[in-house]
OpenMM code with the backbone's topology and positions (N, CA, C; nanometers):
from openmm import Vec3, app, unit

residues = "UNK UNK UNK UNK UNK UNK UNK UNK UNK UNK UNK UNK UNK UNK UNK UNK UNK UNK UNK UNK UNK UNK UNK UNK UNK UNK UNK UNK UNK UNK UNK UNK UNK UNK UNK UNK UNK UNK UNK UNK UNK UNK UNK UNK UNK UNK UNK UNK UNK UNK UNK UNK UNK UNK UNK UNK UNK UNK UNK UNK UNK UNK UNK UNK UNK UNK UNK UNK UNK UNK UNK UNK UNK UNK UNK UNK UNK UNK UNK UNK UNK UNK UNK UNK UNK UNK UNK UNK UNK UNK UNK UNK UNK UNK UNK UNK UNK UNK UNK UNK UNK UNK UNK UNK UNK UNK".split()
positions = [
    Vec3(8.6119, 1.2172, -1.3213),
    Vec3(8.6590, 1.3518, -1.3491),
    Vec3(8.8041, 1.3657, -1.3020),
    Vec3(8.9051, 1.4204, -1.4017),
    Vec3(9.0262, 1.4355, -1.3697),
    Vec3(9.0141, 1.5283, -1.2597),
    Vec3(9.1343, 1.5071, -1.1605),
    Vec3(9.1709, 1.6349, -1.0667),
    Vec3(9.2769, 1.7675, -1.1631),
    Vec3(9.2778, 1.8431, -1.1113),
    Vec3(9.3481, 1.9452, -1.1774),
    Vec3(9.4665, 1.9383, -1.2264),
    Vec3(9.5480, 1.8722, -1.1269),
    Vec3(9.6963, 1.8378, -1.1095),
    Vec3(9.7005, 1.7409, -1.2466),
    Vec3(9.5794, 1.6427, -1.2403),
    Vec3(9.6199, 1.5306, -1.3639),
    Vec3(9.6147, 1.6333, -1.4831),
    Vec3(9.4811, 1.6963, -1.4901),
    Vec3(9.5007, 1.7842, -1.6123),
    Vec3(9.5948, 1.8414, -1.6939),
    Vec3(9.6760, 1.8874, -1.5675),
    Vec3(9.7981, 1.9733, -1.5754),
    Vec3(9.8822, 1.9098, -1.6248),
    Vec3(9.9154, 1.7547, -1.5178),
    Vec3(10.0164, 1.6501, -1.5621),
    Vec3(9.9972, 1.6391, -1.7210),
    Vec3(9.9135, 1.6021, -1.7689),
    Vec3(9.8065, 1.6044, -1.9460),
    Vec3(9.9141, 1.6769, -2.0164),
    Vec3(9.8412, 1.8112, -1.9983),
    Vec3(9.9071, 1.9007, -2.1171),
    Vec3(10.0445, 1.9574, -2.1258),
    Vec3(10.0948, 1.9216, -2.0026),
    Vec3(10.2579, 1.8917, -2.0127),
    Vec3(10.3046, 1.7998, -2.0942),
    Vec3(10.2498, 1.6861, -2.0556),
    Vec3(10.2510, 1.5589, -2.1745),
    Vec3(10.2811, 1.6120, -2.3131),
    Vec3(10.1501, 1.6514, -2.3245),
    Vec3(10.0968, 1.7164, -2.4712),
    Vec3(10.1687, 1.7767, -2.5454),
    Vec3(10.2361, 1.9340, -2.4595),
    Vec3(10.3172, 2.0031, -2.4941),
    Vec3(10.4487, 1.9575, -2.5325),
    Vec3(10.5206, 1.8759, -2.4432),
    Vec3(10.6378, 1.8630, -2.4661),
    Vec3(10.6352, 1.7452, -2.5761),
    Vec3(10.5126, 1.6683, -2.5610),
    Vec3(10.5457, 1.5732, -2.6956),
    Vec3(10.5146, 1.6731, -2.8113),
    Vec3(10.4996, 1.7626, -2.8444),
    Vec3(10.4350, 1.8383, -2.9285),
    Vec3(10.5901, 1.9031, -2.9960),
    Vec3(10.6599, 1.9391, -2.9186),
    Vec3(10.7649, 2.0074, -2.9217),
    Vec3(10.8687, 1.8816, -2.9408),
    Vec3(10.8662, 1.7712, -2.9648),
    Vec3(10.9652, 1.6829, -2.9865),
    Vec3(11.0261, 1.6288, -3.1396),
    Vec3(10.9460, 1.7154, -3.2324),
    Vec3(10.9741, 1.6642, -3.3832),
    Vec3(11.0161, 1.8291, -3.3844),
    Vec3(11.0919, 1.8334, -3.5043),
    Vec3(11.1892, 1.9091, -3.5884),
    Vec3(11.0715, 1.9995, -3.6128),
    Vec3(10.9987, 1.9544, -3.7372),
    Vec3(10.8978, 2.0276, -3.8221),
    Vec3(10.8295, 2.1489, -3.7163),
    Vec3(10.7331, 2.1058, -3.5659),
    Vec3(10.6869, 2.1664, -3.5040),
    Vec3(10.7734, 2.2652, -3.4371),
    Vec3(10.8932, 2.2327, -3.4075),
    Vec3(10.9610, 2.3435, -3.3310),
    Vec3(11.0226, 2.4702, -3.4910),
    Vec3(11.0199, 2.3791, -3.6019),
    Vec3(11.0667, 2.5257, -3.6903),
    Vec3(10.9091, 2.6498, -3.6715),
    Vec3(10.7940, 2.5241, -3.6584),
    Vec3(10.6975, 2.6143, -3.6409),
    Vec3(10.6522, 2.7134, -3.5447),
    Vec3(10.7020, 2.6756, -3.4115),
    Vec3(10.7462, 2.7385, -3.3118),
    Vec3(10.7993, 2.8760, -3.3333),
    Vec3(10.9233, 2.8592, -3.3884),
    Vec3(11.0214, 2.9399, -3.4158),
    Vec3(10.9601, 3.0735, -3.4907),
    Vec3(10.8923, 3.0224, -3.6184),
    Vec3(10.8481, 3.0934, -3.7117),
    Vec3(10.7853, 3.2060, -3.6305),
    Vec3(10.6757, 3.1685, -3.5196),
    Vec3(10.5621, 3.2129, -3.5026),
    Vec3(10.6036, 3.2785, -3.3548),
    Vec3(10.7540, 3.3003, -3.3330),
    Vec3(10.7806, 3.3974, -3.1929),
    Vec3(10.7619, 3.5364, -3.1995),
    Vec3(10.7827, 3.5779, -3.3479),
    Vec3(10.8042, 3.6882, -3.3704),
    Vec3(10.6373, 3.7752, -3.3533),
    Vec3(10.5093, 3.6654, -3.4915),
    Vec3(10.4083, 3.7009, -3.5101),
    Vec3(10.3129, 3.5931, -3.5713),
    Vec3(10.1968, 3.6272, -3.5854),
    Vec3(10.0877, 3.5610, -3.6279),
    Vec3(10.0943, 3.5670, -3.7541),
    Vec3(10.1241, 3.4272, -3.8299),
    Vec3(10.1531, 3.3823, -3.9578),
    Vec3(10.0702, 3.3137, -4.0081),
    Vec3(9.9849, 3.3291, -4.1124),
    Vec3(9.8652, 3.2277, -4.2179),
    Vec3(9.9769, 3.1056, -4.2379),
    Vec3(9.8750, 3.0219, -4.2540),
    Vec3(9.9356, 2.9116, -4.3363),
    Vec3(10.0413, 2.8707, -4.4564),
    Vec3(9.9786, 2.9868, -4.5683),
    Vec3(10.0648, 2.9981, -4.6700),
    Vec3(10.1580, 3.0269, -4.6386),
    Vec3(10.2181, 3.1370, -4.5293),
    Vec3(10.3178, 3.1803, -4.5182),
    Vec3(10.3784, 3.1059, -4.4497),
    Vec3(10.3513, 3.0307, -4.3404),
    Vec3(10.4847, 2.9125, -4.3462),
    Vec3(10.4851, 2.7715, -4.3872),
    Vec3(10.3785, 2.7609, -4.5008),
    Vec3(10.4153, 2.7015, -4.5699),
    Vec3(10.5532, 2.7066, -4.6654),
    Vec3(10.5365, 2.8442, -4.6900),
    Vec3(10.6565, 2.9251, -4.7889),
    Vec3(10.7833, 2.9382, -4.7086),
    Vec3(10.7719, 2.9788, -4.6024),
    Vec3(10.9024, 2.9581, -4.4864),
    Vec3(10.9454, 2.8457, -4.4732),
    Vec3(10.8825, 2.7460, -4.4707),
    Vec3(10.9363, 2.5874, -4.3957),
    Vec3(10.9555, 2.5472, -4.5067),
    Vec3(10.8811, 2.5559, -4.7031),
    Vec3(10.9283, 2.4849, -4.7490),
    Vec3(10.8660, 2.3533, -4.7301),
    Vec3(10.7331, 2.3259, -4.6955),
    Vec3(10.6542, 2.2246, -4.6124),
    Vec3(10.5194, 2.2381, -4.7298),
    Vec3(10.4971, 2.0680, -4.7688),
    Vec3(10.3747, 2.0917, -4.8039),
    Vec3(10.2608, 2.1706, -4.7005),
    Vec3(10.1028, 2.1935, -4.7757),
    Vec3(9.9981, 2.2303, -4.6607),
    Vec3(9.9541, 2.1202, -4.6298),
    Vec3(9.9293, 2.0234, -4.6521),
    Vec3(9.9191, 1.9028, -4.6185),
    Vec3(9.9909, 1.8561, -4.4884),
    Vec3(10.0797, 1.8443, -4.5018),
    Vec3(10.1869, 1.7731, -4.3779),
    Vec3(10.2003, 1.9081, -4.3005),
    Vec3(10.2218, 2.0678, -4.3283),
    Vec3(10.2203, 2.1595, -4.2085),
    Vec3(10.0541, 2.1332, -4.1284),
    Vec3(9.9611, 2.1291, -4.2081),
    Vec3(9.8466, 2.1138, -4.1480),
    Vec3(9.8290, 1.9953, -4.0268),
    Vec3(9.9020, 1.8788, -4.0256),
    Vec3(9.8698, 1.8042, -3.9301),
    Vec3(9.9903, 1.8172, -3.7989),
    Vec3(10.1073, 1.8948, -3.8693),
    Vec3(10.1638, 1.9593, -3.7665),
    Vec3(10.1172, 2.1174, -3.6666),
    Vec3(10.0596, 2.1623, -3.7287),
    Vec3(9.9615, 2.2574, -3.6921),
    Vec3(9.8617, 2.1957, -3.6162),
    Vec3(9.7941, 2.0840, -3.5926),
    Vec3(9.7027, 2.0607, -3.5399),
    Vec3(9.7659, 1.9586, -3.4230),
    Vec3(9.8762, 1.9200, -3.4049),
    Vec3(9.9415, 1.8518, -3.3022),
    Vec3(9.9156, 1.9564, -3.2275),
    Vec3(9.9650, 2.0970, -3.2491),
    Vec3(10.0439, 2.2163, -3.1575),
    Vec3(9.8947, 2.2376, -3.1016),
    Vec3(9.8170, 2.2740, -3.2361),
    Vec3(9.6952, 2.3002, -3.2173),
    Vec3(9.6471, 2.2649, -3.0724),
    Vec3(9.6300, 2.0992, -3.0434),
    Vec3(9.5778, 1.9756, -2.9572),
    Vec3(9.6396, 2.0405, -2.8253),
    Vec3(9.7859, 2.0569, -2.8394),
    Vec3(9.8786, 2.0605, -2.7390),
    Vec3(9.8630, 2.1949, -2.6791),
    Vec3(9.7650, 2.2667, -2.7134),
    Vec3(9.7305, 2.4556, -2.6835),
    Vec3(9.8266, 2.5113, -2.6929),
    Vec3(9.9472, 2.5066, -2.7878),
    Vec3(10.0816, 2.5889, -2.7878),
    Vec3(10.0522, 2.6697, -2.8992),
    Vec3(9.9315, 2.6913, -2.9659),
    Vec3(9.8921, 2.7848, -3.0703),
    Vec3(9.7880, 2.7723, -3.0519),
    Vec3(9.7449, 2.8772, -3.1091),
    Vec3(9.5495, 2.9189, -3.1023),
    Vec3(9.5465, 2.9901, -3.2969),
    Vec3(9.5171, 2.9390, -3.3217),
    Vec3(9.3755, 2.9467, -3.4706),
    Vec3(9.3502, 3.0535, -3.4358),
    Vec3(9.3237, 3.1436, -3.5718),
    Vec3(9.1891, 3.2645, -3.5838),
    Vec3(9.1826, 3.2719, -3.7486),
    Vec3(9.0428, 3.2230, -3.8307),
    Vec3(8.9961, 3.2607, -3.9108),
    Vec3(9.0010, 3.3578, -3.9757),
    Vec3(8.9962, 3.4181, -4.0859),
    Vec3(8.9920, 3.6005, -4.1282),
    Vec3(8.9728, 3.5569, -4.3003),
    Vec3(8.8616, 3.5267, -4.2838),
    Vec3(8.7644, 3.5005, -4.4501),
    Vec3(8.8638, 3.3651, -4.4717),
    Vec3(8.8922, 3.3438, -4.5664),
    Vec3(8.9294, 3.1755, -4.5781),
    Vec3(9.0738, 3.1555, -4.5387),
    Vec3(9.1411, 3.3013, -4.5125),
    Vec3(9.2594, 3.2558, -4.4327),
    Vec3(9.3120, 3.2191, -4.2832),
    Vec3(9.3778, 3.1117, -4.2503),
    Vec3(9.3554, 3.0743, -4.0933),
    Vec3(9.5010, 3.1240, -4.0773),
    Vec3(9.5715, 3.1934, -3.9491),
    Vec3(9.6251, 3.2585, -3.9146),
    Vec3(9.6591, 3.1858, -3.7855),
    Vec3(9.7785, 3.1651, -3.7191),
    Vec3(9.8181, 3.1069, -3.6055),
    Vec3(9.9117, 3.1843, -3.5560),
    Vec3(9.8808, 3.1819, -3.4316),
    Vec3(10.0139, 3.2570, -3.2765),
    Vec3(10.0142, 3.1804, -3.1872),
    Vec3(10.1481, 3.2183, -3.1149),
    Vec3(10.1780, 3.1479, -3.0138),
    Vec3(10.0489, 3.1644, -2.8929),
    Vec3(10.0755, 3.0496, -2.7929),
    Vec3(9.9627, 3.0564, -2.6701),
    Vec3(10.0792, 3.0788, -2.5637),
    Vec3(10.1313, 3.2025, -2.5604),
    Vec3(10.2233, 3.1811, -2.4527),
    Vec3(10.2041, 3.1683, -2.3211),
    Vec3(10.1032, 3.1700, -2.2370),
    Vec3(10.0533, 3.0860, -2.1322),
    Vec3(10.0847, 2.9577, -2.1172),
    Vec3(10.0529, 2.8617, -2.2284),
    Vec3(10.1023, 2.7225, -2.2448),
    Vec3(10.2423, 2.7077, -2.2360),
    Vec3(10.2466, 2.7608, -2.2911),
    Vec3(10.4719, 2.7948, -2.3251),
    Vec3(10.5035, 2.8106, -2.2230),
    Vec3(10.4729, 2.9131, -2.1258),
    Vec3(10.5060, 2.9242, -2.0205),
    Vec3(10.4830, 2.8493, -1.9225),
    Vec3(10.3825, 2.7814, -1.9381),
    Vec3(10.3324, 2.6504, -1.8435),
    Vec3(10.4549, 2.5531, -1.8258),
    Vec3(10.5190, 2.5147, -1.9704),
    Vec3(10.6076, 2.4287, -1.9740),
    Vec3(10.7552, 2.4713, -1.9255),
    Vec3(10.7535, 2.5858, -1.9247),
    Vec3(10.9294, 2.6881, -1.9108),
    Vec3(10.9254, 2.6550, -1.7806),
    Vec3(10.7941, 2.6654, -1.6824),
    Vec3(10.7800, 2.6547, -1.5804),
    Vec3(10.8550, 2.5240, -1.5171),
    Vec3(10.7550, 2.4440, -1.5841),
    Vec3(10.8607, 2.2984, -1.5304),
    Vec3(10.9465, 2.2570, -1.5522),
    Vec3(11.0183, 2.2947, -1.6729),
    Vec3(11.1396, 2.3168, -1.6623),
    Vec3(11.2273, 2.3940, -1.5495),
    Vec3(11.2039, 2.4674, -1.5056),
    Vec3(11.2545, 2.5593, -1.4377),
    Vec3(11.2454, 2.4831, -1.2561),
    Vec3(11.1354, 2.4457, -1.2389),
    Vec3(11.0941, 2.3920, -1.1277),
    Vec3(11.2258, 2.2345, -1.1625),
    Vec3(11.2388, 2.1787, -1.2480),
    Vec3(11.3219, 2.0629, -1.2369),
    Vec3(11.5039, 2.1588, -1.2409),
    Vec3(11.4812, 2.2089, -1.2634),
    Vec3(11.6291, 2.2937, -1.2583),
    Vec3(11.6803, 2.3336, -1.1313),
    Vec3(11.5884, 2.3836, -1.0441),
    Vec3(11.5473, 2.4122, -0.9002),
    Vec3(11.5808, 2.2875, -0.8112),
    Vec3(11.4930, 2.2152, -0.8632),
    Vec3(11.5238, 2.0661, -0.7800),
    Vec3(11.6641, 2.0236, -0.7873),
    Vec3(11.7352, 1.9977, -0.9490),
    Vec3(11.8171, 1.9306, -0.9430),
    Vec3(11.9707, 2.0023, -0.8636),
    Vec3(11.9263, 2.1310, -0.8856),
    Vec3(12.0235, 2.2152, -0.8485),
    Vec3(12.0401, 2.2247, -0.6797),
    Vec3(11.9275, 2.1701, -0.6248),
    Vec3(11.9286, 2.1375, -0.4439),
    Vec3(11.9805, 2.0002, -0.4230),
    Vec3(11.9297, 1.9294, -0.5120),
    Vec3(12.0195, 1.7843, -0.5086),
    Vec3(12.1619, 1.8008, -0.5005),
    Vec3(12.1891, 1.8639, -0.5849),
    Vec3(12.3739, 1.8525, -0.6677),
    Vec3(12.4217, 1.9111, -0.4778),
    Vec3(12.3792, 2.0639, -0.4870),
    Vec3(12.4130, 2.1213, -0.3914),
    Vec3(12.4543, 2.0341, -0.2147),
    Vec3(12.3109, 1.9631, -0.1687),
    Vec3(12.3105, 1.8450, -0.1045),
    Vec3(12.4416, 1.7520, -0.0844),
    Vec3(12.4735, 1.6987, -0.1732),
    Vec3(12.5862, 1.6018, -0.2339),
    Vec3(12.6815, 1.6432, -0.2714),
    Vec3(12.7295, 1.6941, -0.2265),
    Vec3(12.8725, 1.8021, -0.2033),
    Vec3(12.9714, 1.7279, -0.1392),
    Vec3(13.0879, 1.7154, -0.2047),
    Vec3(13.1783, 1.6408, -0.1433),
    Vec3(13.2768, 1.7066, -0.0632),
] * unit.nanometer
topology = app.Topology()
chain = topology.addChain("A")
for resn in residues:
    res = topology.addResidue(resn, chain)
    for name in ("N", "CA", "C"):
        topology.addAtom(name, app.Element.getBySymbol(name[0]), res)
């Protein structure tokens, strides 16, 4: 059984590899504002459903979106918890590096 910390370590992984291709971050983008069906950014990106669909399901994997059904249309939003998970460590390495620099002061 993973400890928590590994978990955590995980979906940082997840996330930020998730966020490392083009396609997923336009999807990102799309979906700051609101919760968008498929078709519709399909029609935004200009993206087959085919190829948005397996980019959708990276993000999906990576919990940076959550799915909701509504009769045969599937509808996606941001998980901003996750998002924020990652802003976090970002932020925490910004922190660090910024005590380093500080440290090493000539």
């Amino acid at each position: 059984m993973k400890s928590s910390l590994a978990k955590s370590s995980d979906q940082l992984i997840l996330g930020f590899r998730a966020l490392s291709d083009p396609l997923r971050l336009q999807i990102i983008e799309q979906l700051c504002d609101r919760e968008l069906c498929v078709c519709d950014l399909c029609d935004r990106l200009d993206t087959p459903q085919s190829k948005l669909s397996f980019h959708l399901k990276v993000l999906k994997d990576a919990q940076l979106v959550h799915p909701r059904q509504d009769g045969r249309w599937i509808y996606y939003r941001l998980n901003l918890a996750q998002i924020q998970q990652l802003e976090q460590f970002l932020q925490s390495l910004q922190t660090h590096t910024a005590n380093i620099s500080a440290s090493h002061c000539f």
